[in-house]
C-alpha positions as CSV (number, residue, x, y, z in Angstrom):
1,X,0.0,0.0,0.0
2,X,1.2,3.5,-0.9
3,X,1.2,6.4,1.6
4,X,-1.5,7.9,-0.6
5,X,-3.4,5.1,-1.0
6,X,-3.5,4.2,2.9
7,X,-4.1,8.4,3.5
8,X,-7.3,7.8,1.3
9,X,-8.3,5.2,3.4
10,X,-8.3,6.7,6.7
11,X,-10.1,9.9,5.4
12,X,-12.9,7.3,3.6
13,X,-13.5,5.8,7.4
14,X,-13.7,8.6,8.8
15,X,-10.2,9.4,11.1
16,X,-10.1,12.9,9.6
17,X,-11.1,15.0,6.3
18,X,-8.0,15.7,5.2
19,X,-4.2,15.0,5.4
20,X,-1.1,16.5,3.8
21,X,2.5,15.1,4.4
22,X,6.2,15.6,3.3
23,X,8.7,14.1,3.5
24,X,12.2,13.4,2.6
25,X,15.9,13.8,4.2
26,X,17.8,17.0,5.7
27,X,18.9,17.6,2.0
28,X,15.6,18.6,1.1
29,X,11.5,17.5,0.9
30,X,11.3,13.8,-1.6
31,X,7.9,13.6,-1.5
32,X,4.6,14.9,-0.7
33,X,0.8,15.1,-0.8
34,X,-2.7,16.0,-0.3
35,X,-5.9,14.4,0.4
36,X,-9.3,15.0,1.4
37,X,-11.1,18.4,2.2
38,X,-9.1,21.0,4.5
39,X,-12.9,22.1,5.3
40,X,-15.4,19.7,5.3
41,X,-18.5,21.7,6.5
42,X,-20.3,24.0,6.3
43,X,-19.1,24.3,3.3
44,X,-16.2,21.8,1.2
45,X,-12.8,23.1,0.8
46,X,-10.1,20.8,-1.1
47,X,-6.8,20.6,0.4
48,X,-3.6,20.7,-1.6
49,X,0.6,20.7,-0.3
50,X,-0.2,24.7,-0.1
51,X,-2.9,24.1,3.2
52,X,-1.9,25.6,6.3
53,X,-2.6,23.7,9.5
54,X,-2.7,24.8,13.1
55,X,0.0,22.8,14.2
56,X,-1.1,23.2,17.6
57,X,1.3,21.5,20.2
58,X,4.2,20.8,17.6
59,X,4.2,24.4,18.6
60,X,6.7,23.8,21.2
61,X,9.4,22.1,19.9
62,X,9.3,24.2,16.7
63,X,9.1,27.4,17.8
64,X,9.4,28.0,21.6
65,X,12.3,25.4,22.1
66,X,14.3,26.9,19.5
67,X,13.9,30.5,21.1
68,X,15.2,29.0,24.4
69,X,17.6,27.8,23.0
70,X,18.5,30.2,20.9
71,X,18.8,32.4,24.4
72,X,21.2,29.6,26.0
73,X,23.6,29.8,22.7
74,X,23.3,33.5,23.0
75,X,24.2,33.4,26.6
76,X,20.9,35.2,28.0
77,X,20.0,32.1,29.9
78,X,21.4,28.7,31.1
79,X,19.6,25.4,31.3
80,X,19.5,25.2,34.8
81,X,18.5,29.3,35.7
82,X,15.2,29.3,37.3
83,X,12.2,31.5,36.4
84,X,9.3,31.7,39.0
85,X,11.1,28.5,40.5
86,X,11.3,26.3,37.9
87,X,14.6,25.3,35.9
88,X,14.3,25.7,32.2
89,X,15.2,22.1,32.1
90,X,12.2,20.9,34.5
91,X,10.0,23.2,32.1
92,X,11.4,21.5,29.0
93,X,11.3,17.9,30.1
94,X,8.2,18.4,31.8
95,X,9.8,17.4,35.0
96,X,8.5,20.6,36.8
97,X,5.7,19.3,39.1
98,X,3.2,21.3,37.2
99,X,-0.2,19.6,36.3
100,X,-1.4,18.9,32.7
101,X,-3.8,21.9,32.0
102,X,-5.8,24.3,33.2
103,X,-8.1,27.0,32.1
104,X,-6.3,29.5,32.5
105,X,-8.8,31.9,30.5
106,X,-11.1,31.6,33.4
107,X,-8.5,33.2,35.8
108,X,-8.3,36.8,35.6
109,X,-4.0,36.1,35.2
110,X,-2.7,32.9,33.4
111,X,1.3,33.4,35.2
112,X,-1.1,33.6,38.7
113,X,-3.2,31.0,38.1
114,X,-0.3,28.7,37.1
115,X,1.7,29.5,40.3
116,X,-0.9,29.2,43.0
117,X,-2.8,26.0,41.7
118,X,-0.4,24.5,39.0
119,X,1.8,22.5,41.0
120,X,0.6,19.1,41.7
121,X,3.8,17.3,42.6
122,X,7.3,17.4,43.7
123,X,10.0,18.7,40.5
124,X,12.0,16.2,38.9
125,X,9.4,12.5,40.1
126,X,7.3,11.8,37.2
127,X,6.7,13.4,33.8
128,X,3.2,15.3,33.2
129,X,3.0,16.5,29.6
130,X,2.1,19.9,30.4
131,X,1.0,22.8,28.8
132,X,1.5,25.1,31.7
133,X,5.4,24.3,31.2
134,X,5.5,25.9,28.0
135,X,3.2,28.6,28.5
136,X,5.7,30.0,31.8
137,X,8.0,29.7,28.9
138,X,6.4,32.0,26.8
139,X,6.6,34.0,29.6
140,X,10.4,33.5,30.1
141,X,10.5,34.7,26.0
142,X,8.7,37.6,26.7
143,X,11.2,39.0,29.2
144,X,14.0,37.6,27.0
145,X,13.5,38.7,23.6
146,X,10.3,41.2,23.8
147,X,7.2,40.2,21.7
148,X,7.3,36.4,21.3
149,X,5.5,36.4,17.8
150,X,8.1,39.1,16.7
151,X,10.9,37.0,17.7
152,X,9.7,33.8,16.3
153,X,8.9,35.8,12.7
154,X,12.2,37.2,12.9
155,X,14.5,34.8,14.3
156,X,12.8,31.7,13.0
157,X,10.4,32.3,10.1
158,X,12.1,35.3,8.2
159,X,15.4,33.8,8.6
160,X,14.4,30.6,6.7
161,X,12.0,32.0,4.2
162,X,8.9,30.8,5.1
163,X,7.5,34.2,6.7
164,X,4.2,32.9,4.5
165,X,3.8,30.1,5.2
166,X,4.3,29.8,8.8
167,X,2.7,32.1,11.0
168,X,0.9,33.2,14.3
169,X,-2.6,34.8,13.7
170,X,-2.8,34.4,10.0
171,X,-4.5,36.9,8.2
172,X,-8.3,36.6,7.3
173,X,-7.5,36.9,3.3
174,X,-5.5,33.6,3.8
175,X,-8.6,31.7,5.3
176,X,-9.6,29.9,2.0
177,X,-6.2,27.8,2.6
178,X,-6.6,27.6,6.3
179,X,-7.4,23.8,7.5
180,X,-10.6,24.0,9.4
181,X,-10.8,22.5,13.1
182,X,-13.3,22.1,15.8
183,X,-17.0,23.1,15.6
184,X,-17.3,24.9,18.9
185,X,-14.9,23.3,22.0
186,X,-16.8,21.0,23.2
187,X,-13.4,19.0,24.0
188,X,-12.6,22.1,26.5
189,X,-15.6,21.8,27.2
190,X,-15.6,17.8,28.7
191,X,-12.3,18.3,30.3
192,X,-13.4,21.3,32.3
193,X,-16.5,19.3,33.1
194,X,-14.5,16.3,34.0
195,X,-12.1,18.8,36.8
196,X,-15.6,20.3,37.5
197,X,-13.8,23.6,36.5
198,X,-15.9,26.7,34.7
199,X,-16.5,26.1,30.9
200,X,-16.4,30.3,30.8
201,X,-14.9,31.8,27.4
202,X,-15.5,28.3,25.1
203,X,-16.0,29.2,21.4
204,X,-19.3,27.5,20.0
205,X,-19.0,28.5,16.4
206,X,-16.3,27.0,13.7
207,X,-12.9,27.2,14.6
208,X,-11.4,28.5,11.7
209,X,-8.1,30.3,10.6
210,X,-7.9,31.0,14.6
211,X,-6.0,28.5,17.1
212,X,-7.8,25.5,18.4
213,X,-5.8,25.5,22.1
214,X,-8.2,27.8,24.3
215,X,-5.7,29.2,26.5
216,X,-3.6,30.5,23.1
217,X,-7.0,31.7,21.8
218,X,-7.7,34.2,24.8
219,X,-4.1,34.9,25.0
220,X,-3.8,36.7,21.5
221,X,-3.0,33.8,19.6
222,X,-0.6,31.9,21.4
223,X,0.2,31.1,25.3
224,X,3.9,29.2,23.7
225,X,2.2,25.8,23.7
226,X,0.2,26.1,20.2
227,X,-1.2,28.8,17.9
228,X,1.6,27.8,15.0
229,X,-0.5,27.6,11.9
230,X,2.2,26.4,9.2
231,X,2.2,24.4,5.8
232,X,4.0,21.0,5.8
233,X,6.6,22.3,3.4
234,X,7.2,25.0,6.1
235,X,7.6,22.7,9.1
236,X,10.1,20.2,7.1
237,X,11.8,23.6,6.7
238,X,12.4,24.4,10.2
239,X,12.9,20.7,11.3
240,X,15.7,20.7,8.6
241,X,16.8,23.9,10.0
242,X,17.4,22.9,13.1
243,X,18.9,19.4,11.9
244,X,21.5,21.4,10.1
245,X,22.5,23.8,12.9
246,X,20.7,26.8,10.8
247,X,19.3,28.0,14.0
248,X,20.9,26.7,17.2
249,X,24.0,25.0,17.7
250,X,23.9,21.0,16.7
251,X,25.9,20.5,19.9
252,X,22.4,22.0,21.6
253,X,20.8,19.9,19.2
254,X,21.9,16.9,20.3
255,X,21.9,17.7,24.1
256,X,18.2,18.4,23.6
257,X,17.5,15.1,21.9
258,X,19.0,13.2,24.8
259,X,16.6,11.5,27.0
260,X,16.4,13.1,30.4
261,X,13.5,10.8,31.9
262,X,14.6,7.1,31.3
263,X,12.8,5.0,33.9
264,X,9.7,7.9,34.4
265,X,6.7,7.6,32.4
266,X,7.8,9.3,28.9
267,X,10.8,9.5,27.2
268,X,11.6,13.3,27.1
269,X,14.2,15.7,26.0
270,X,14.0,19.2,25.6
271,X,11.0,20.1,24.4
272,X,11.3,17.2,22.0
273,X,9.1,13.6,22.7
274,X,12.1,11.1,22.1
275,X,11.2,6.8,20.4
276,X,9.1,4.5,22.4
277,X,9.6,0.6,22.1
278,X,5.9,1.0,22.9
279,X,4.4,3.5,21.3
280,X,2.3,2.8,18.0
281,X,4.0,5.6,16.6
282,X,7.8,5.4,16.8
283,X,8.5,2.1,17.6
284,X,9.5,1.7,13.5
285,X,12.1,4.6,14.5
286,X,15.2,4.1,15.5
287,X,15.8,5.0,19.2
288,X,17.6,8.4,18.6
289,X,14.2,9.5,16.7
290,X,13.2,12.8,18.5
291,X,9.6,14.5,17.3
292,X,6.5,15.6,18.5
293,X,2.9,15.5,17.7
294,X,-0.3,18.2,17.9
295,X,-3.8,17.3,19.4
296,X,-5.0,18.2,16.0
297,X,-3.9,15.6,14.4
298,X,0.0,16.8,13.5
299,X,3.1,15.4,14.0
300,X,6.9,16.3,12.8
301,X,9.6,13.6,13.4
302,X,13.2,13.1,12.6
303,X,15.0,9.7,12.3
304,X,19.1,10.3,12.6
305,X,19.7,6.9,11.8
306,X,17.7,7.3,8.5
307,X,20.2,10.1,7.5
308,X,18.2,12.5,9.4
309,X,14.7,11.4,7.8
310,X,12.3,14.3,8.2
311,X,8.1,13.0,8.6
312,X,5.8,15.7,8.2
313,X,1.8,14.5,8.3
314,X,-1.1,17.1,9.0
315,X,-4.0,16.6,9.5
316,X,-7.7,18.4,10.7
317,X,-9.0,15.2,12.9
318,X,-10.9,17.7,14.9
319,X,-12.9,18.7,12.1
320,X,-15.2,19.4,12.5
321,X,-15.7,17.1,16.3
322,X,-13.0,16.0,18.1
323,X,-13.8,12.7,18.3
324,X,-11.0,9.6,19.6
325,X,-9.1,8.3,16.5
326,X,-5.8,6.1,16.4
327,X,-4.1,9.1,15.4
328,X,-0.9,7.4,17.0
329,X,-1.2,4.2,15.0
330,X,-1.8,6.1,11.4
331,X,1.4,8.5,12.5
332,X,3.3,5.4,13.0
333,X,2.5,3.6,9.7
334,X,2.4,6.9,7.4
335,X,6.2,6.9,8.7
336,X,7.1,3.0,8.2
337,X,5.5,3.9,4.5
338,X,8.0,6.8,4.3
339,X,10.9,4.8,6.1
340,X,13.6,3.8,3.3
């Protein structure tokens, strides 16, 4: 079976409307596709390798690891400096104690919120994929470089080209290429029912051409954890970027790739989700693979042992409900297909 073939066939069941990949090697983008409808209702909207995708949480590694790290290799800030009592390295690794989620748009002040009710355990015991890590980040960024979205345009997008086709807050003129996502939150709205937390500030019209993640929504755009909206041409870009040393260091690189949590519950670098034995989707990657994947139905990862093999796959699988789909199982055999 061909990637596009199998591609077809999870849109004709139902795991998403649409689906675009690349992929190829740090020498440049092999092959690529698109399939389905980028917009399925109210109206129908074919995607094509031009469709922009909010990325959401491949945010993170993409753009706000690389502008901390960017800040170590500039010597602003080292790995183990604490802000608001956290090392960068807890925040990265998601070692820092701090809880999954929380609304934080029903506080009247996210960085409050997060240090009176964030914490949940003791630093450095278990990993908790949080979002709360990488929004004190953002924080960190916006005392470090100024305007995050300005520093990521200039020190990330501008600097490799792509300034249109990755992007925070895209325009309204560039919705007809815009992926479409949920209709209305009501997956906010379950998990605030399920902490028995205020559902105040949940969208309940079509999320479209803004950010999915609620907390980047209410925060302008982005909170550091999503709001990337970025073609897949444009996210092999960065990751071959950042595979070549274009915008950090590749001694940071491959200190970032290491796994800091052997023996916890994930294997985690910084800011980057490292192979699994286990996991549906990287256990056909060899165990320096280092990548990370978006409750959208995204995912970027990169295979050193494959000479650096670059998988790009977006899809909408929130669009238009977000309903559970073996998103892990299809990223792991769209990237067996694309193995060499």
């Amino acid at each position: 079976m061909t990637i596009d073939d199998f591609l077809r066939r999870e849109i004709a069941i139902g795991s998403f409307t649409s689906a675009v990949y690349a992929f190829g090697s740090a020498n440049g983008i092999e092959q690529r596709g698109a399939h389905g409808h980028a917009v399925a209702v109210p109206l129908r909207l074919r995607a094509n390798v031009d469709t922009i995708y909010d990325v959401a949480s491949t945010t993170k590694p993409l753009v706000t690891t690389t502008l901390i790290l960017q800040a170590v290799a500039d010597g602003r800030i080292a790995l183990d400096d604490r802000f608001h009592g956290f090392t960068y390295r807890e925040l990265l690794t998601h070692t820092s104690g701090l809880q999954a989620w929380l609304p934080l748009y029903t506080y009247d002040d996210y960085l409050s919120a997060i240090l009176a009710d964030g914490r949940t355990h003791e630093a450095g015991t278990k990993v908790v994929y949080s979002d709360l890590n990488f929004i004190l980040l953002w924080y960190a960024l916006r005392e470090l470089f100024g305007d995050y979205v300005a520093a990521a345009r200039e020190r990330i997008f501008t600097k490799l080209g792509i300034d249109g086709e990755a992007m925070f807050n895209p325009p309204a003129i560039l919705r007809p290429r815009i992926a479409a996502t949920e209709w209305g939150q009501r997956w906010e709205m379950k998990m605030c029912a399920d902490r028995h937390l205020s559902a105040r500030g949940l969208r309940d019209t079509l999320i479209w051409g803004e950010t999915h993640d609620g907390n980047s929504f209410h925060a302008g755009g982005t909170a550091g954890n999503a709001g990337l909206f970025a073609t897949a041409a444009a996210m092999f870009r960065i990751m071959q970027a950042i595979v070549r040393g274009e915008l950090y260091p590749r001694e940071l690189l491959i200190e970032a790739t290491r796994n800091y949590t052997a023996g916890l519950e994930e294997n985690r670098g910084l800011g980057w989700q490292l192979q699994s034995p286990t996991s549906p989707a990287t256990k056909m990657l060899s165990p320096r693979a280092f990548g990370h994947t978006g409750f959208t139905g995204t995912s970027i990862w990169c295979d050193p042992e494959q000479d650096d093999r670059i998988f790009v796959l977006l899809t909408n699988r929130v669009h238009p409900c977000a309903a559970p789909v073996a998103m892990q199982a299809i990223r792991g055999e769209y990237q067996r297909l694309a193995s060499r």
